[in-house]
C-alpha positions in Angstrom: 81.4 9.8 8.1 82.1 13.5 8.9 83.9 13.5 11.9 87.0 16.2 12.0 85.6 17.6 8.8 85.4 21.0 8.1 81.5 21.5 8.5 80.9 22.8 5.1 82.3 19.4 3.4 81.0 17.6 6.2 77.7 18.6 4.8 78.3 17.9 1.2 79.6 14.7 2.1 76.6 13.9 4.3 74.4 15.1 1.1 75.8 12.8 -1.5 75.5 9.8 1.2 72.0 10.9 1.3 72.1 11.1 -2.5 73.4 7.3 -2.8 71.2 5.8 0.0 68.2 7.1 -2.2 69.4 6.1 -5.0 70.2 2.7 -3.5 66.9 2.4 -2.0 64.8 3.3 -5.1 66.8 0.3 -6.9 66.1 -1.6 -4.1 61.8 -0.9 -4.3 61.7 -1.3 -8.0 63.4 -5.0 -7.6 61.3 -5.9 -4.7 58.6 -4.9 -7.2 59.7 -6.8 -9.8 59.9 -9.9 -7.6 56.6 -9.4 -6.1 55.5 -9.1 -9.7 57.4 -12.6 -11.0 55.9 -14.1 -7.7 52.0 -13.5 -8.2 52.6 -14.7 -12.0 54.2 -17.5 -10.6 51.3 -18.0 -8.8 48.6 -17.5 -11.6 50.6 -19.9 -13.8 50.6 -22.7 -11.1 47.3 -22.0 -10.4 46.2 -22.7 -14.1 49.1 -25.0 -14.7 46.5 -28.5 -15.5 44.5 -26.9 -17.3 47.7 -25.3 -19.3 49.3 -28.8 -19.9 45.6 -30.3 -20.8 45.8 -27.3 -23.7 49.2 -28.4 -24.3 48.2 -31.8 -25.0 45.2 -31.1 -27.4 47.0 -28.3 -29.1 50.9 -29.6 -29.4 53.6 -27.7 -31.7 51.6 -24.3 -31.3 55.1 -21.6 -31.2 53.7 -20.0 -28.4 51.5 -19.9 -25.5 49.0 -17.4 -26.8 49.2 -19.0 -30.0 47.7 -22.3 -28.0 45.2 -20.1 -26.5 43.7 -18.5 -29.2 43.8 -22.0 -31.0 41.8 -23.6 -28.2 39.7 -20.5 -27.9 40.6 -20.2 -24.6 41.4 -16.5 -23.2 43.7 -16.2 -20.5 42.0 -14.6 -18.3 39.3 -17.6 -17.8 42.4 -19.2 -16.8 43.1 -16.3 -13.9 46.3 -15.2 -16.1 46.9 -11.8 -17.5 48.1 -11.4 -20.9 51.5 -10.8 -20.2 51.7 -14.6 -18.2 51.9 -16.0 -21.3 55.3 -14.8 -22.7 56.4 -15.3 -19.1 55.3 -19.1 -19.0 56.9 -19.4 -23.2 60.5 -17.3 -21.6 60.5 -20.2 -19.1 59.7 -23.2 -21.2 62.5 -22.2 -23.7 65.1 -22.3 -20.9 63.8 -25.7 -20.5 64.2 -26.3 -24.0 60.5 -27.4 -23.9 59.3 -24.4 -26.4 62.0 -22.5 -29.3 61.0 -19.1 -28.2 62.8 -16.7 -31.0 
């Protein structure tokens, strides 16, 4: 908005608009990101989710997803996981309150 202004701080105002839409915008990407992110691990878990309960079920009271893994001998990424699923699938099952997470 730099209508009536004088054209010098019609500029500056139009540069720090510019300056916040970026900004705005950037924050914006990185979430999308994130959520694209949270989505295709969302997908990888589901995908391997029978196989994860099966493991669950021969290998109970293990702290930790990667903990069951290793236990079962299992790597995550013959499950089509990455690495980092597996604190993903633990964060979720302690807001369950299936798995103390600390």
């Amino acid at each position: 908005m730099t209508n009536g202004m004088n054209p010098t701080v019609a500029r500056l105002v139009a540069g720090a608009e510019r300056i916040t839409l970026t900004a705005v915008i950037e924050e914006t990407d990185a979430e999308l990101e994130r959520t694209e992110q949270e989505l295709a691990a969302l997908d990888r878990i589901e995908a391997a989710g029978a196989e994860l309960e099966r493991l669950e079920r021969l290998y109970p009271g293990r702290s930790t997803t990667r903990e069951m893994l290793v236990d079962a001998g299992v790597s995550p990424d013959s499950l089509g996981l990455r690495e980092d699923d597996s604190e993903l699938i633990d964060k979720w099952m302690a807001e369950d309150g299936i798995r103390d997470v600390t």
